[in-house]
Residue frames as qw, qx, qy, qz and C-alpha x, y, z in Angstrom:
[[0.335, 0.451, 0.792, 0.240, 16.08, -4.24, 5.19],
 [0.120, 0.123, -0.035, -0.984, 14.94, -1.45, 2.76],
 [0.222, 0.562, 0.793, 0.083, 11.02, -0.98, 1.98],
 [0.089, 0.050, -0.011, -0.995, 9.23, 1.32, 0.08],
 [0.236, 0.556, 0.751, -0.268, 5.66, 1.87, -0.22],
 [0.085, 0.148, -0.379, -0.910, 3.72, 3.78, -3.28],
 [0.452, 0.645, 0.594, -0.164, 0.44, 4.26, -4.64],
 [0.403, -0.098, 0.575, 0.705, 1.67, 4.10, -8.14],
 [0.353, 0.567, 0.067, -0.741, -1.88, 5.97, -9.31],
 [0.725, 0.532, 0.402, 0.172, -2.07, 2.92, -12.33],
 [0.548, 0.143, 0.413, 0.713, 1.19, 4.88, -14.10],
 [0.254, 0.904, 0.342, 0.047, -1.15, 8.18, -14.56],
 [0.082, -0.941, 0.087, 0.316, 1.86, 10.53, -14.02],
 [0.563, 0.721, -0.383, -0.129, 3.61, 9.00, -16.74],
 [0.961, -0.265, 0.080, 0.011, 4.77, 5.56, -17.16],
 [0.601, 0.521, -0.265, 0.546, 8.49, 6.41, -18.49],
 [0.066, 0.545, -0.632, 0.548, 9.37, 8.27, -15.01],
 [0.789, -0.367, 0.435, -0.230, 7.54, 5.49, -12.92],
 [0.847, 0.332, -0.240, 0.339, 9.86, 2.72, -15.07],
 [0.399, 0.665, -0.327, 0.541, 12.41, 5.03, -14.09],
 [0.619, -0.539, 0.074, -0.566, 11.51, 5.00, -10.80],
 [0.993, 0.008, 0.037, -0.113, 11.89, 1.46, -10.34],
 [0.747, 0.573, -0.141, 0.306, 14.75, 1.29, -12.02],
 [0.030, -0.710, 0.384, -0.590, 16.70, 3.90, -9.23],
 [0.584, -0.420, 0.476, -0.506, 15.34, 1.98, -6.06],
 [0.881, 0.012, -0.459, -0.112, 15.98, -1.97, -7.64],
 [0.518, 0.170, -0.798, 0.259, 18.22, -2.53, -4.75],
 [0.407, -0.308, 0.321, -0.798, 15.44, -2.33, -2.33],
 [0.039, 0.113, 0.993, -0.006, 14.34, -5.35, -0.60],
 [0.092, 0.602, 0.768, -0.198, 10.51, -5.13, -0.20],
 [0.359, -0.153, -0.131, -0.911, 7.94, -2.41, -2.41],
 [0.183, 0.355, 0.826, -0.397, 4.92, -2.08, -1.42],
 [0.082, 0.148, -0.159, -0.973, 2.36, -1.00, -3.76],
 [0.321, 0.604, 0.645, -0.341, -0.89, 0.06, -4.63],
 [0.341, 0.717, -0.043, -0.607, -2.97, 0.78, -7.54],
 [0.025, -0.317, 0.868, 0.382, -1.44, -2.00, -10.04],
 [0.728, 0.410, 0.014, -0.550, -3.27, -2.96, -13.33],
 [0.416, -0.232, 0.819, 0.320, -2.27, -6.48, -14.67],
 [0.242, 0.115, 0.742, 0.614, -4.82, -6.07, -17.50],
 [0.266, -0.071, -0.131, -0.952, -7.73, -3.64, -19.07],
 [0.354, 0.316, 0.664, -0.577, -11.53, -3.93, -17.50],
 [0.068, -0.168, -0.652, -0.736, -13.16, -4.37, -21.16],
 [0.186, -0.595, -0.686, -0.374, -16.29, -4.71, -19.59],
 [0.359, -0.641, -0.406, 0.544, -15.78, -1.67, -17.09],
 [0.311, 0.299, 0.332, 0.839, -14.95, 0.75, -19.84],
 [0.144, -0.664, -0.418, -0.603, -18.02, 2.99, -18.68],
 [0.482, -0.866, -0.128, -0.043, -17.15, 3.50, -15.11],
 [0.544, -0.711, 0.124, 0.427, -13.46, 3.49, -15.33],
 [0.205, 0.918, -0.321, -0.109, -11.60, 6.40, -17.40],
 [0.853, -0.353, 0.329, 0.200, -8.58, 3.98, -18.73],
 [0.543, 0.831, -0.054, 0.104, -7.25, 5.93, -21.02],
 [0.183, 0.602, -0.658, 0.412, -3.25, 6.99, -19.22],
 [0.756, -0.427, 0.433, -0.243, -3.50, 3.96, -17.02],
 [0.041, 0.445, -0.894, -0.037, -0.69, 1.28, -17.16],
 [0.833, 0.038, -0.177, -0.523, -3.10, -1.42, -17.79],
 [0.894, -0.066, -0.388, 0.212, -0.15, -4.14, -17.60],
 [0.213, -0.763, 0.533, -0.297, 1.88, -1.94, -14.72],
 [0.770, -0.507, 0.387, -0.010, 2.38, -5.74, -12.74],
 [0.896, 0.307, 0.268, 0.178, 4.05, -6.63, -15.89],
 [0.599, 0.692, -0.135, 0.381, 6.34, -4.19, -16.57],
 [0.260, -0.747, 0.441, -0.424, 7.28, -2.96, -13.24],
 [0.854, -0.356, 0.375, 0.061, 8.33, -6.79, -12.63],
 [0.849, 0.475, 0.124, 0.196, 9.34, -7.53, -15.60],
 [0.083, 0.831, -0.341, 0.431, 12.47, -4.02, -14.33],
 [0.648, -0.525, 0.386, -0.395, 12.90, -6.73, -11.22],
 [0.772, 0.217, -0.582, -0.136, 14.13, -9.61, -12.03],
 [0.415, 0.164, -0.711, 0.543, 15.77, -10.60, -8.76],
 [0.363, -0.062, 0.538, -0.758, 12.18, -9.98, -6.86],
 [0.103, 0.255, 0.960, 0.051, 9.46, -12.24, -6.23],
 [0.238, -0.121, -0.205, -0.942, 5.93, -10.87, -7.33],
 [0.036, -0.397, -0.857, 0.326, 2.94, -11.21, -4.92],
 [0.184, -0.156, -0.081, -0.967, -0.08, -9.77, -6.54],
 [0.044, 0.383, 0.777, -0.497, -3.23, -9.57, -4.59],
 [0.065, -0.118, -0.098, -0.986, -6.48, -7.68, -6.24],
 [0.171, 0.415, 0.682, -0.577, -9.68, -6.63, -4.70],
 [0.511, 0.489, 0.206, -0.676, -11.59, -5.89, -8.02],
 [0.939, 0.263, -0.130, -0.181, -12.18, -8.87, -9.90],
 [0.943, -0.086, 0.041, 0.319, -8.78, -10.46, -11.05],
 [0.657, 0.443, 0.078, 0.605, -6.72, -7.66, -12.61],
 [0.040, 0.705, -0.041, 0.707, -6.33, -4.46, -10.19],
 [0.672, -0.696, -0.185, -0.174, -5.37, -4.12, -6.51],
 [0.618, -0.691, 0.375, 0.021, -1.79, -5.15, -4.19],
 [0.885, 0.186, -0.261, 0.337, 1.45, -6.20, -5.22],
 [0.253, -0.839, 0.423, 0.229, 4.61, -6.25, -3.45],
 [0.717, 0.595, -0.342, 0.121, 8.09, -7.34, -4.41],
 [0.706, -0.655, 0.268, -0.017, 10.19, -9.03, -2.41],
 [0.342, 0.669, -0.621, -0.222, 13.89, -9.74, -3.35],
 [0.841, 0.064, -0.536, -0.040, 14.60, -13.78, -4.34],
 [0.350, 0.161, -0.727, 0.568, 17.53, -13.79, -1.39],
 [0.307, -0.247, 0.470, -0.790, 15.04, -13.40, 1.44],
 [0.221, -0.061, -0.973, -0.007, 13.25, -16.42, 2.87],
 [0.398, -0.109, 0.084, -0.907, 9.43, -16.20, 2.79],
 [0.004, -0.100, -0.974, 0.202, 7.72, -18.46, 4.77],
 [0.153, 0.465, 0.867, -0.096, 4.05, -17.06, 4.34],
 [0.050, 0.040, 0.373, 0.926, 2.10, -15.04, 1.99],
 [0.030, -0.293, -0.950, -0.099, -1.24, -14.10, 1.64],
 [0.234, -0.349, -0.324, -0.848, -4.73, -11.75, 2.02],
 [0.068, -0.410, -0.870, 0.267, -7.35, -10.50, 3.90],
 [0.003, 0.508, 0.350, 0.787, -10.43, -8.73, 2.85],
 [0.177, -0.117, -0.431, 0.877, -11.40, -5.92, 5.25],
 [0.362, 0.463, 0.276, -0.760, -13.94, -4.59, 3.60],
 [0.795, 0.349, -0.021, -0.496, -16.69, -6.52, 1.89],
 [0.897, -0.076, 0.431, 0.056, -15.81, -9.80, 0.42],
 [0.313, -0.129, 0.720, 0.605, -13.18, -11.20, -2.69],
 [0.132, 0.373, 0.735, 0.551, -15.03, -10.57, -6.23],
 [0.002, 0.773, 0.466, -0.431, -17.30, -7.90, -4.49],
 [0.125, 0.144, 0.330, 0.925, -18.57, -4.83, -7.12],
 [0.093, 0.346, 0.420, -0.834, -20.30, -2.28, -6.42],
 [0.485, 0.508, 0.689, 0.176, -23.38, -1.42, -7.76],
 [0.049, -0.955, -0.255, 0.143, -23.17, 2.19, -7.93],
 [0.070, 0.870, -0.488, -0.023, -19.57, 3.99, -7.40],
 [0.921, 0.209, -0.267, 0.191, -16.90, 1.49, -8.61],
 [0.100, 0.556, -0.561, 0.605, -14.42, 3.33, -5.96],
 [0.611, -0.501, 0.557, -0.257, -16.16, 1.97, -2.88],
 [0.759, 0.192, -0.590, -0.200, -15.12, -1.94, -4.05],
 [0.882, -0.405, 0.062, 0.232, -13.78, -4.63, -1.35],
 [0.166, 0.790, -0.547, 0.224, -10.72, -4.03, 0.07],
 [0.886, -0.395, -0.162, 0.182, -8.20, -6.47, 1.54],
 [0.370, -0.851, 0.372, 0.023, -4.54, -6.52, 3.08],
 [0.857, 0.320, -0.401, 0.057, -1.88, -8.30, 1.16],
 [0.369, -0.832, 0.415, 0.009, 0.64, -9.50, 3.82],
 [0.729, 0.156, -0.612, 0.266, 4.48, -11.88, 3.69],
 [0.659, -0.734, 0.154, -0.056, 6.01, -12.79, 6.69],
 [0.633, 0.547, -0.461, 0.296, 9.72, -12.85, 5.77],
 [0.844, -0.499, -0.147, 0.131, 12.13, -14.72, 8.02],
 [0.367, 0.693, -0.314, 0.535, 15.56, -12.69, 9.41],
 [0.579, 0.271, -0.572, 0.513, 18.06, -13.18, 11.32],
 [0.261, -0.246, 0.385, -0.850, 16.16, -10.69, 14.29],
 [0.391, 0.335, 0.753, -0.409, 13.07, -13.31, 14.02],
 [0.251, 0.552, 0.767, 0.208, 10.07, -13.29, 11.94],
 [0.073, 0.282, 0.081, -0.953, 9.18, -9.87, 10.45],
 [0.356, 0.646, 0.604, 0.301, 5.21, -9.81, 8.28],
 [0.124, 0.074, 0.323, 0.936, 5.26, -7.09, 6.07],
 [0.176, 0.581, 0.782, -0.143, 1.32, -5.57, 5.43],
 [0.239, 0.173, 0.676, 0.676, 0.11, -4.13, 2.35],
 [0.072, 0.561, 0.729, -0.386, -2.77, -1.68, 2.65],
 [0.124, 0.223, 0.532, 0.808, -5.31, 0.09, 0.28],
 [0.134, 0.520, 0.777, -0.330, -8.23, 1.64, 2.11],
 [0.272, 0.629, 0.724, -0.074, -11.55, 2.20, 1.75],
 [0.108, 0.014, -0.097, -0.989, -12.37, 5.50, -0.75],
 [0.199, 0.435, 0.856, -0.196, -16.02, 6.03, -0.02],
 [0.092, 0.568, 0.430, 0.696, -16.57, 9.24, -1.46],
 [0.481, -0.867, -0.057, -0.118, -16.69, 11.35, 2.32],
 [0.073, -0.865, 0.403, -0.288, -13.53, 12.64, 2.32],
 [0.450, 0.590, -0.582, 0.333, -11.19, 11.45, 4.49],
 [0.331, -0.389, 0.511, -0.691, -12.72, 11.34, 7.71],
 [0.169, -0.175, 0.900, -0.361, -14.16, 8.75, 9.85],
 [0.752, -0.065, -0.178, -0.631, -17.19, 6.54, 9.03],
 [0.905, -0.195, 0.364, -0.096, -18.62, 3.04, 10.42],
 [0.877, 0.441, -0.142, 0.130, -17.05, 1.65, 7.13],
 [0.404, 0.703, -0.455, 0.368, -13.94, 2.76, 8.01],
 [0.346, -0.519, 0.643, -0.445, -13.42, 2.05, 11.75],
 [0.953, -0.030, 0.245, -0.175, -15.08, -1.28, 10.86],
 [0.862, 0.452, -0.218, 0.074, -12.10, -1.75, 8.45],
 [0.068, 0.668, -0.579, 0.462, -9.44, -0.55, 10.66],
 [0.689, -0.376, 0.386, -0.485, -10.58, -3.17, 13.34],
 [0.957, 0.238, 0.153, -0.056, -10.76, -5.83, 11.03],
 [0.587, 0.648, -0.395, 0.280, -6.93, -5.03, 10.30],
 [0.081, -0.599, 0.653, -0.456, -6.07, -5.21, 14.09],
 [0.941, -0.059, 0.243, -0.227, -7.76, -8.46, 14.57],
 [0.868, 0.403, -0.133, 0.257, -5.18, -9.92, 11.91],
 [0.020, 0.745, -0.495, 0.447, -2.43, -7.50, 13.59],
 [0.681, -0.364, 0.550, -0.316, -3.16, -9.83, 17.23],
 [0.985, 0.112, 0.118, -0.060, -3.47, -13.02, 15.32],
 [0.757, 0.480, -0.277, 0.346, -0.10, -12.79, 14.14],
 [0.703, -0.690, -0.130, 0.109, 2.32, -13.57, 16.54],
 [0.676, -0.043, 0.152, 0.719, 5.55, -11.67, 15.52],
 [0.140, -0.507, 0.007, 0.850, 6.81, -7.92, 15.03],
 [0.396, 0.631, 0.661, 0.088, 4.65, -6.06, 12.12],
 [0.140, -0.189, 0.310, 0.921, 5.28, -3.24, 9.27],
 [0.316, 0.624, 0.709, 0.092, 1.87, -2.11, 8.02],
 [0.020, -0.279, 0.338, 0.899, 2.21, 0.79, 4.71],
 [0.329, 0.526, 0.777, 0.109, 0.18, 2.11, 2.62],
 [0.201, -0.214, -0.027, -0.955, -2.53, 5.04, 1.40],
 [0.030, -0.330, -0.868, 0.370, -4.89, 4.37, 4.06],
 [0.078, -0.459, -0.485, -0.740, -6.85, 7.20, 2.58],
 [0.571, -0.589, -0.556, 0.133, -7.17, 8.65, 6.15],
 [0.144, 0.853, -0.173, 0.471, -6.48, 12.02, 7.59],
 [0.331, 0.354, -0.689, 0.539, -3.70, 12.13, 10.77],
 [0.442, -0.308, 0.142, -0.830, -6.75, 13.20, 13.21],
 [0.767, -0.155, -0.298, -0.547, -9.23, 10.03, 12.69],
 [0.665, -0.358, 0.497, -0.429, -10.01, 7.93, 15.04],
 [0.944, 0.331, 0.011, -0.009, -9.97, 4.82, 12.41],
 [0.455, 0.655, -0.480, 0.367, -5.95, 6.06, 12.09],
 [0.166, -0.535, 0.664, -0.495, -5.57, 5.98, 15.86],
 [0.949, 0.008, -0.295, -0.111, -6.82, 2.55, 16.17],
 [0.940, 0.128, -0.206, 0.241, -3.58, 1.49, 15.52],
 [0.231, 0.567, -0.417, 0.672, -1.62, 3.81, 17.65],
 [0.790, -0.322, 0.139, -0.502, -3.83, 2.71, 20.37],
 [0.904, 0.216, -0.354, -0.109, -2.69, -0.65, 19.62],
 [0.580, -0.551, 0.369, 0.473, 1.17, 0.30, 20.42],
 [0.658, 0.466, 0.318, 0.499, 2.05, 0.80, 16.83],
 [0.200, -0.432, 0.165, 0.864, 4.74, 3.88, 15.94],
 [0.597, 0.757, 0.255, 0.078, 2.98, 5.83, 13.16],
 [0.638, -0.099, 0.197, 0.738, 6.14, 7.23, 11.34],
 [0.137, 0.696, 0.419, 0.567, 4.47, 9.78, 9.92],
 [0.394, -0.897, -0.113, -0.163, 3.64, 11.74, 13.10],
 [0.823, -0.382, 0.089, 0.412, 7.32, 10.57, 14.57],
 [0.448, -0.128, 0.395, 0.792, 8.92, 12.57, 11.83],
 [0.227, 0.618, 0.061, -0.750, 6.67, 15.80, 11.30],
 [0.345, 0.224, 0.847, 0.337, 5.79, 14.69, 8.41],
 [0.157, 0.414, 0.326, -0.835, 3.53, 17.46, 6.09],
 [0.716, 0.476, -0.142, -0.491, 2.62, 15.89, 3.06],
 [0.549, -0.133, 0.808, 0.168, 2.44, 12.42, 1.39],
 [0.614, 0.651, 0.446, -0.003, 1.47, 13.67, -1.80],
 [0.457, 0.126, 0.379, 0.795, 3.09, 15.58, -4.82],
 [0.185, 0.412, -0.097, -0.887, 2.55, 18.47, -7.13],
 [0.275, -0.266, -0.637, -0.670, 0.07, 16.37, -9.54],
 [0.243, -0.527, -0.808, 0.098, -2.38, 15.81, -6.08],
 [0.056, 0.603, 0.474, 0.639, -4.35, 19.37, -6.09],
 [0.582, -0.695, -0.340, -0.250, -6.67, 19.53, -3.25],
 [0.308, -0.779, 0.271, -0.473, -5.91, 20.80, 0.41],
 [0.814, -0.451, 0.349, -0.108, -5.77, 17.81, 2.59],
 [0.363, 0.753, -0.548, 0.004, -2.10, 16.05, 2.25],
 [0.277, -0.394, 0.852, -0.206, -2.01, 13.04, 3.98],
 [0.805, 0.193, -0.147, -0.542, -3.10, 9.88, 2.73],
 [0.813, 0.236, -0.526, 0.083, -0.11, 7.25, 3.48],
 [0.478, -0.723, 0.279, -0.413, 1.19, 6.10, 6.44],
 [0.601, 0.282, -0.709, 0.239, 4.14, 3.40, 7.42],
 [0.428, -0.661, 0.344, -0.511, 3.46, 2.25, 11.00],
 [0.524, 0.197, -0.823, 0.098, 5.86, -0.56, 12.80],
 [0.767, -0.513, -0.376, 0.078, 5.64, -2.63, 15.98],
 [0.336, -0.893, 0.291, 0.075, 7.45, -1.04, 19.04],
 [0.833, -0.236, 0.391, 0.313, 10.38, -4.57, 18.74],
 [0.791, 0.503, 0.161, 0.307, 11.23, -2.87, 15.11],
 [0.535, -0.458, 0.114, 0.701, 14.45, -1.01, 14.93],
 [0.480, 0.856, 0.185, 0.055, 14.02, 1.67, 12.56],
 [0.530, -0.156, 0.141, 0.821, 17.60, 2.96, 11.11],
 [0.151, -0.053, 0.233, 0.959, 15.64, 5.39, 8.58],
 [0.279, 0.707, 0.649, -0.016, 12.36, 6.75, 7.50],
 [0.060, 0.420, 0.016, -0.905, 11.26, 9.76, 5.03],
 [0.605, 0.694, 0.386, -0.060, 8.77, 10.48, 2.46],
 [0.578, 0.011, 0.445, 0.684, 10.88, 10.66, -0.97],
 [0.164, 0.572, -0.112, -0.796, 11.05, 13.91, -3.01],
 [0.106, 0.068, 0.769, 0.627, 10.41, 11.59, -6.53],
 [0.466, 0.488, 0.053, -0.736, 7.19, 12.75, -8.47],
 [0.156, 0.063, -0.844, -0.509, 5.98, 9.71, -10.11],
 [0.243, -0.588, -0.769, -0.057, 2.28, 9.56, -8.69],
 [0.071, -0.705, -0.128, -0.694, 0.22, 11.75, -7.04],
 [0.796, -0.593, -0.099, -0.069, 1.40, 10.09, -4.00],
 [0.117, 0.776, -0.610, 0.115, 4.79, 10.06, -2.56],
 [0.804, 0.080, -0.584, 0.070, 6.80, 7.07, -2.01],
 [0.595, -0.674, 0.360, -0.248, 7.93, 6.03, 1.73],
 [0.506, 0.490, -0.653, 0.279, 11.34, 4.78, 2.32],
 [0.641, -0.604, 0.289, -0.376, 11.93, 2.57, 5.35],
 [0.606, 0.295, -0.688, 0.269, 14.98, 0.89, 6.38],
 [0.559, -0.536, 0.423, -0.470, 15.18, -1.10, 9.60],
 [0.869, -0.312, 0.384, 0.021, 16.98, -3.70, 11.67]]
């Protein structure tokens, strides 16, 4: 099974090479992504800058799919948050969310970045057994990268759901977490493989993401998965890089 993962940055680095994007990697079974606009915030217009944002991204970037199912999931009102894609030939037996931080429909009063966050997961059924897939956007709080309550409270609240589920587990994202934190090692703690560390990994970001600190995604499986491949892709269509993972 291939999977990528992206934080697609809402299309800012130009929606012609993220189309294009798409378009290269359609025979992947499973994206993950983050950052997807299914329609403009008219009445947010004053806290969020929506000028180069892809406003219908879940629409067009399915719409390049035809032969994948679309599971979108968002954590700020109805129109911004989780989608994956899953191709039609795979047999999903359960779909679905949890919010980690703060509740569904939660808005801030202040920064519109800290909002509720959830986890979008499938559990997709193959031939090894049950595999769930898990979808993850965390918390930006404005403090960097590093550890707070908020965070370690959210990182719990993902390994609670991790235990509850009683089969092997793929959980991607931009966890918006530096390699160091303690909120990150959680889930190495757990027994999870972070892939990132496993494969020296030095940057999950591009040439449009500025700033010093380079890590911000992270693809970590259950020991039972068989990885065949893993790497962060060289494409430049966000200010994130995409993760590739094939396995079993």
């Amino acid at each position: 099974m291939k999977l990528i993962s992206l934080n697609t940055w809402g299309g800012r680095a130009g929606k012609e090479n993220l189309l294009a994007f798409f378009e290269t990697y359609k025979d992947v079974d499973v994206f993950c992504l983050q950052e997807i606009w299914s329609a403009p915030y008219e009445s947010l217009k004053d806290k969020i800058d929506q000028t180069h944002v892809m406003t219908s991204g879940m629409q067009e970037i399915s719409a390049l799919l035809p032969n994948h199912a679309v599971y979108f999931r968002p954590h700020v009102l109805n129109d911004y948050g989780l989608m994956m894609l899953i191709k039609k030939d795979l047999s999903v037996i359960e779909e679905g969310e949890v919010f980690v931080h703060h509740f569904k429909g939660y808005l801030p009063e202040g920064d519109i970045g800290t909002h509720a966050r959830n986890v979008q997961y499938v559990t997709i059924e193959t031939p090894q057994g049950n595999r769930t897939i898990m979808n993850f956007h965390g918390l930006w709080n404005g403090q960097g990268k590093t550890d707070t309550p908020d965070r370690l409270a959210q990182s719990d609240r993902i390994i609670e759901l991790i235990k509850s589920i009683d089969n092997p587990v793929v959980l991607c994202g931009d966890f918006n977490l530096t390699p160091e934190t303690e909120s990150l090692k959680k889930f190495e703690m757990l027994g999870l493989r972070n892939l990132i560390r496993e494969n020296n990994i030095t940057s999950t970001r591009t040439s449009f993401y500025t700033k010093p600190e380079k890590f911000a995604d992270y693809t970590l499986v259950s020991p039972e998965i068989l990885v065949n491949k893993f790497q962060v892709l060289p494409d430049e269509v966000s200010d994130h890089a995409a993760m590739y993972l094939q396995f079993e």
